[in-house]
C-alpha positions, 0 to 999 in steps of 0.5 A: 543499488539501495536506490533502487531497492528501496524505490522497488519496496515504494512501488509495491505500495503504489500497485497495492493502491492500484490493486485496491481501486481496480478490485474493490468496489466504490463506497456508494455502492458497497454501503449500498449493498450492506458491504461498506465496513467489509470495504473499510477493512480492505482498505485499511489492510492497504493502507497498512501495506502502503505504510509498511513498504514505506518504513521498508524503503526508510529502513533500505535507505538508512542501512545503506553504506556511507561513501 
């Protein structure tokens, strides 16, 4: 069940990749439009959300009872 928990904490780091591909636009064209540090900022909010669920699946996984 830890497993899964923590594999669950991994996977809404991955569909908050995804959401940021699928919703922001390509560098060319926000740098183009004068947009490109907005577009910096969004995709370092994600990373931030990709490193989180990382340590949340970490700290899931050392909190888990020994058998």
């Amino acid at each position: 069940m830890w497993v899964l928990a923590a594999i669950a904490a991994l996977a809404l780091g991955v569909a908050s990749v995804v959401v940021g591909l699928n919703i922001l636009p390509g560098p060319s064209k926000a740098f183009a439009a004068g947009t490109g540090v907005p577009l910096l900022v969004a995709w370092a909010v994600v990373l931030v959300g990709v490193s989180a669920s990382i340590t949340l699946a970490r700290f899931i996984l050392a909190a888990r009872p020994k058998s």
